[in-house]
N, C-alpha and C positions, 0 to 999 in steps of 0.2 A: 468441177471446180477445184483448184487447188489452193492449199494456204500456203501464204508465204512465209518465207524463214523468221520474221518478225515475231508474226504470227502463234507459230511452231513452238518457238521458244518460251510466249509469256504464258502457252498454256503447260508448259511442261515446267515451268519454273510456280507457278500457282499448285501443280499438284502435290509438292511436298508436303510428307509429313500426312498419309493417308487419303489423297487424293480427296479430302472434303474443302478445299478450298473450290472446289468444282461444284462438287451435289455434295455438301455436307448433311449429312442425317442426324443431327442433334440441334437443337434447337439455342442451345448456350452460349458457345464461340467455336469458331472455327478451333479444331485439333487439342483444343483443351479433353473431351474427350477421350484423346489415345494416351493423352498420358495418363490419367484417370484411371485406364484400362490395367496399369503393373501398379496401382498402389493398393486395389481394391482385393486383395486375394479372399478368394472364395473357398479354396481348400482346406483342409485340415492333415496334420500329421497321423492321426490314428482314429479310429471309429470311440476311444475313450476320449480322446479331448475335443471331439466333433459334439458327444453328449454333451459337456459342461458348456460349450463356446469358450469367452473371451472370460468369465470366471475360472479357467486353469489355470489363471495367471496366479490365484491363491492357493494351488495344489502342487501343480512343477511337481509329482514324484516319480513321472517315468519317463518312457524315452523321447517323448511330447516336447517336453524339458529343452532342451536342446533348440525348438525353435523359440518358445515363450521367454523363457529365462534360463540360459545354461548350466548355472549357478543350482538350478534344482538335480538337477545330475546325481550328485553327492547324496540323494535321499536313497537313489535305487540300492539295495543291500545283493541283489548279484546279477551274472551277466544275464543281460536281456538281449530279447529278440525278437526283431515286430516285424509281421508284415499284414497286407491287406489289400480291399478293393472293395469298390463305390457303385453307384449306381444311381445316375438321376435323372429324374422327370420334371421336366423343364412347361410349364402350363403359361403363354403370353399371352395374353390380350393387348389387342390396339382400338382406343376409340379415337374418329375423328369426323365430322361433321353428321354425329349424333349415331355412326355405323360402329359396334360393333364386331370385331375378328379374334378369332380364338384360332391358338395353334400348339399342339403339343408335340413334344418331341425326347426321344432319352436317350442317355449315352451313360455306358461303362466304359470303368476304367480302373488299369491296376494303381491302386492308388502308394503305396507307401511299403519301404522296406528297411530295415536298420538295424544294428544294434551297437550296445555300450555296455562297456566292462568297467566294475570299481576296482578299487586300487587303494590300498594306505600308504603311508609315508610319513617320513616324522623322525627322530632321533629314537622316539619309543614306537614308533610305525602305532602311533593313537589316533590318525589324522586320516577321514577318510578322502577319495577323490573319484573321478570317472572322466571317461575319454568316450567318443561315441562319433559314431558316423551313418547317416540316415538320406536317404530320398523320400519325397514324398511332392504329387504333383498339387505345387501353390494354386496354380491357377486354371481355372477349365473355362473356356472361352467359349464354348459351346451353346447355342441361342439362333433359334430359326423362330421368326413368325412374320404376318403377313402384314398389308393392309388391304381396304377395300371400301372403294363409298365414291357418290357423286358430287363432285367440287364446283360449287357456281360462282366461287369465287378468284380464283388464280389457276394456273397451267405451267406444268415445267416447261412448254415452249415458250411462251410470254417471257421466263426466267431465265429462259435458256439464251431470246432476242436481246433481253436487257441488259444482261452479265458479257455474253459470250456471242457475239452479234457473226461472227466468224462462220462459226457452226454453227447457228442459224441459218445462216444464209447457206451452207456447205447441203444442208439437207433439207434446201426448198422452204422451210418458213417463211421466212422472209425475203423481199427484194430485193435487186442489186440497188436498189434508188434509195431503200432506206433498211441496212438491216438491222438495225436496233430494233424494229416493227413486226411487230405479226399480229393478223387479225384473229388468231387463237390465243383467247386471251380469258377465257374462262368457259365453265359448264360442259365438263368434260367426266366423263368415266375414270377414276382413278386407281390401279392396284400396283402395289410392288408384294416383293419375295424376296426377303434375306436370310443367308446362311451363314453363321460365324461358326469356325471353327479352331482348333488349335490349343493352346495351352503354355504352361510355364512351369520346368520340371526344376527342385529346390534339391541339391546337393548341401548339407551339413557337416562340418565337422566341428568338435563341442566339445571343452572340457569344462570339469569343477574340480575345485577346492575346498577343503576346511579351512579355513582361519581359526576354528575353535569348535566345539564344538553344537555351539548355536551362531554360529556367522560362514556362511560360503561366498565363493565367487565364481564368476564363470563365467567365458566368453566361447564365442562361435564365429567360422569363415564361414560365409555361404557365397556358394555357384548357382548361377541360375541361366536356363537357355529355353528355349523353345520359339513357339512361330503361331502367326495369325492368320487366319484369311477369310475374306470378307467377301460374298460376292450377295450383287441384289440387282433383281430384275425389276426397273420400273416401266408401268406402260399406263398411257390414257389414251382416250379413245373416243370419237367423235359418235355413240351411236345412237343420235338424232340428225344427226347428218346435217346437221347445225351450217359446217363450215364448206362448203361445195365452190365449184367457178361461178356456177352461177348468183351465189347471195356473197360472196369474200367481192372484198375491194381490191384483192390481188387475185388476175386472175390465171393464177397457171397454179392455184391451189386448190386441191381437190381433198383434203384431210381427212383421209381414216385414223388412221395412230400415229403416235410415236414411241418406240422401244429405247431403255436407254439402260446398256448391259455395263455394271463396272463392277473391278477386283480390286483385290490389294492384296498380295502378298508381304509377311512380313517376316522376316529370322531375327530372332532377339537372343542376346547372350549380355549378362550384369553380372557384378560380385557386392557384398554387401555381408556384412558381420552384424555382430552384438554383444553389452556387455550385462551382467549380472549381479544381483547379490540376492541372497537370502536371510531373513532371521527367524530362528524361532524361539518364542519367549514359552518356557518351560515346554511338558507335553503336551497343548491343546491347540497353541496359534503358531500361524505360519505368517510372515509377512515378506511380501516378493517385490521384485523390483527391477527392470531391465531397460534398458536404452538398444535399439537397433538403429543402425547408420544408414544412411541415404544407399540405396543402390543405387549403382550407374551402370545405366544399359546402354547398351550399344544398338541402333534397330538397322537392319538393311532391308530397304521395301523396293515392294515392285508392281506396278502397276497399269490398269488397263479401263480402257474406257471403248466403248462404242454406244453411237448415236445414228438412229434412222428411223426414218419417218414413211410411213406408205401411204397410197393411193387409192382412191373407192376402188378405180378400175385395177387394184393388187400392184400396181408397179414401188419398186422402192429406189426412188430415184439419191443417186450416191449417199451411202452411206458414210459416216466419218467414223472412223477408228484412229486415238489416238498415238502419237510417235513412243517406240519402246522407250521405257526408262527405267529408271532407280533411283533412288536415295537413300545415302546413310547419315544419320543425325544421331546424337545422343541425346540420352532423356538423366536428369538426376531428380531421385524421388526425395521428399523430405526427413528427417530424423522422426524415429516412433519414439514414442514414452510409455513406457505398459506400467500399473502395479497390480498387486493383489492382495489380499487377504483370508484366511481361512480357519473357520473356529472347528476341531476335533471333539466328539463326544459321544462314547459308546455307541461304536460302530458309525455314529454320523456326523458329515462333512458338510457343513453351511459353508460356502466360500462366494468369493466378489471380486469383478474383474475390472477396470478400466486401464483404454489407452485413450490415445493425444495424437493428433498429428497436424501439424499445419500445413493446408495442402496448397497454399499460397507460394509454398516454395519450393513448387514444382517448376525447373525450367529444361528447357531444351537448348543446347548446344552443339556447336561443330557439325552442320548443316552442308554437305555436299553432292551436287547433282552427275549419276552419269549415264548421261541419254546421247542419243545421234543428233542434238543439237548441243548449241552453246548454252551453257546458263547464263542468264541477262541479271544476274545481282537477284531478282525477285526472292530463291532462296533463303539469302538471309535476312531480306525485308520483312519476309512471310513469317519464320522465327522468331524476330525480336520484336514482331506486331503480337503476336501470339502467347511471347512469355509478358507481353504488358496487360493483355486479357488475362491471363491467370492471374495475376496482382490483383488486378481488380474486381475480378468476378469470385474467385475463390479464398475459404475461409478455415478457419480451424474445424478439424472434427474431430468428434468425440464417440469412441466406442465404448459402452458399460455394459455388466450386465449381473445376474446372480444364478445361482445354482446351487445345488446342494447332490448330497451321496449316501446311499445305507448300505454297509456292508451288513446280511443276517447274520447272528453269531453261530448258531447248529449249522449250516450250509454255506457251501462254498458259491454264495450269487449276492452280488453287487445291482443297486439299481441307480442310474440318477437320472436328473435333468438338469433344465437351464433357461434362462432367457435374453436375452441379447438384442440391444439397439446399439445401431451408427448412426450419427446423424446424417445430412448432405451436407459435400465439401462445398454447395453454392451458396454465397451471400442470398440469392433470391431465388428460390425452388418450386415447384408446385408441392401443392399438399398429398401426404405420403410417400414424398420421397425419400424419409427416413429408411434403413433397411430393418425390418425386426425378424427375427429369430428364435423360433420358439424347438428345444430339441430335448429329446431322451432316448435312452439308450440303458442299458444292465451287460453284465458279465459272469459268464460261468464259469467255474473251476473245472474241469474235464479230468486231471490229474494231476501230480504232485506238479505243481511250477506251472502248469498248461493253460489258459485261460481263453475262452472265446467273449471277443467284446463285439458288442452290434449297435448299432445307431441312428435315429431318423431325425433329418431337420429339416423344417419347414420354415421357409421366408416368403417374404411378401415386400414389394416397393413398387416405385412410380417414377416412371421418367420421363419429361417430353423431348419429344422429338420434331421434328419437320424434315418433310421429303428432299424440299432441294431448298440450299442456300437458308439463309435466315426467315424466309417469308413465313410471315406467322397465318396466313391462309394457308398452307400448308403443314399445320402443326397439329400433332396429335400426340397421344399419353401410350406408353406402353407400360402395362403391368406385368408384372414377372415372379410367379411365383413359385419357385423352382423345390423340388421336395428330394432329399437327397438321403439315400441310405447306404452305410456303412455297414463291413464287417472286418474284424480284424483277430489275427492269432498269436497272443505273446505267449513265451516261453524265456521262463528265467529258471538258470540251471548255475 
């Protein structure tokens, strides 16, 4: 069978923008999701501010600085120098019609590297300042787990007849007479297999000021690039042999499975800055402050689809793989708001962290298709359908959290902790989908200026999702509780 150019076109102008306008795997809205996916970083600049979380916001005195508030800069007294690497264990679970699945998996990674030099200046050079320039990977995209369980209620062929009657019919489902139809339409064997992988590596460069000697300021350019890729094996599977010639209304169907293999490549390149200030009111309190600016990414995707269905007697009568393609669109994230707060007192650091974001004004923009077909407009229908679900579906969030630090006074070891909640950016979420974060870490002095910092954090959230399209018989929770440990080696000389 072949599809015609009509055809052709309105499935390749629907795949924009991660191919879930097809078999989308979240359960929310179509591609709200991937923007979702660069606002949420997971990483951290150093295994000492991985300890505190989102309470460094009240500390800002090393080269950390630089992403939180630039502005804390000017605390560093000489040239520093960091570098490090991560290690995390990634534990999912998926429940869905009452099954069950667990999947672990880990990845290292070199995580971060930088440094930043002070500097005075002034008419009496009384004025201290720092300049600094840092890498460290924001984002780890990294996330495999499964599903698995028996569905008596829906079938991604049934979704696949209803949506996409085309491919249906391309891969024997259904009939030339009616392919909207197929009599698989529930009580089916269900498992997929997904692999995300890739990242998002942060280039910084960062200075501060003194305005006085209790008031700084500071700003930061940040680069930011990296790449996604998504690939998930789904399959169901008839093994009660339910759907044969002999008991189907249609009969030239003999239904063992259906396999349905898709990708998404994606290259992602944004720039995105921040500004800062500092005070501190005499020697005990520190009060922080920064604004980060929307990035604008640029994403270029690339995408694959194959669908096919086999036979009791093994035949797999044409499969369909869909027309190459691509698209490039931009995404703009929304403005941050961070502050802080931190009380000093013989040797210990109480400090407090919140930001802000309203993730309602997340849009996507300048949406273009290029594939071996035409695009038919759908493109920017699919965009500006998509940035009106964001409006609606999403909401302000809020990151807070506290911590604290003891440096011993006879030995040169630092301990602290932290704890840390985001809410969800969704006006309506399931329960626990807040993300929390519970972490500690300590630091040794090794020699004069030498310091090894280490770190463990532990999160826990909930997300649902569904296999294909919106269908809520196809929805299920995945929990994700990813344990992440750091080590890092400054040296200020």
């Amino acid at each position: 069978m072949k599809i015609n150019k009509a055809i052709r076109n309105a499935v390749c102008g629907l795949t924009i923008l991660s191919f879930s306008a097809l078999f989308t795997n979240t359960a929310k809205a179509q591609f709200i999701e991937d923007a979702l996916r660069y606002t949420k970083p997971n990483g951290y600049p150093t295994a000492r501010s991985a300890a505190f979380g989102i309470s460094y916001m009240g500390v800002v005195d090393d080269i950390s600085a630089m992403y939180y508030n630039p502005a804390g800069l000017s605390l560093i007294p000489k040239t520093e120098f960091s570098i490090g690497m991560n290690f995390m264990m990634n534990k999912n679970e998926t429940l869905g019609f009452d099954q069950l699945t667990s999947f672990k998996s880990n990845k290292e990674n070199f995580n971060n590297i930088g440094i930043v030099s002070p500097f005075v200046y002034g008419e009496s050079q009384d004025k201290r300042g720092a300049i600094g320039v840092a890498y460290h990977l924001e984002n780890n995209f990294h996330q495999d787990y499964e599903t698995s369980w028996f569905n008596p209620k829906s079938t991604f062929s049934n979704y696949l007849a209803t949506n996409f009657p085309e491919i249906a019919y391309h891969v024997f489902l259904s009939p030339e007479t009616n392919k909207s139809e197929t009599p698989v339409r529930d009580s089916l064997s269900q498992s997929s297999s997904v692999i995300q992988s890739g990242g998002i590596h942060n280039i910084t460069g960062a200075a501060s000021f003194e305005v006085n000697p209790n008031f700084s300021i500071g700003f930061s350019i940040v680069g930011k690039w990296g790449s996604y890729q998504y690939d998930r094996i789904f399959t169901e599977s008839d093994k009660s042999d339910i759907y044969n010639e002999k008991k189907a209304d249609y009969s030239q169907l003999d239904f063992k499975s259906l396999q349905v293999n898709e990708g998404i490549r994606q290259d992602i390149s944004g720039i995105s800055g921040s500004l800062g200030i500092l005070g501190k009111v005499g020697k005990n309190v520190r009060i922080s402050a920064a604004i980060k600016f929307p990035t604008y990414y640029e994403i270029t995707e690339n995408y694959s689809l194959k669908v096919q269905s086999t036979w009791d007697n093994g035949d797999v009568p044409n499969p369909y793989t869909s027309p190459e393609g691509s698209v490039t669109y931009k995404v703009r994230t929304p403005f941050v708001y961070d502050a802080g707060l931190s009380f000093y007192a013989s040797g210990l650091v109480f400090t407090t962290g919140l930001e802000y974001t309203d993730a309602s004004q997340l849009e996507f923009t300048d949406a273009s298709l290029s594939t071996n077909t035409e695009d038919d407009g759908s493109s920017v229908a699919n965009m500006n359908a998509v940035n009106r679900l964001i409006v609606k579906e999403l909401v302000g969030q809020v990151t807070w959290g506290f911590g604290a630090e003891y440096s011993f006074p006879m030995i040169p070891v630092s301990v602290r902790a932290s704890y840390t909640s985001t809410t969800s950016p969704y006006h309506l979420d399931v329960s626990g989908a807040d993300r929390k974060t519970f972490a500690f870490g300590g630091g040794v002095g090794i020699a004069k200026g030498v310091r090894v910092d280490a770190s463990a954090r532990f999160s826990d959230y909930t997300e649902f999702r569904t296999l294909y399209g919106n269908d809520v018989n196809s929805r299920y929770s995945l929990t994700t509780n990813p344990v992440d440990l750091a080590i890092n080696l400054t040296v200020r000389f």
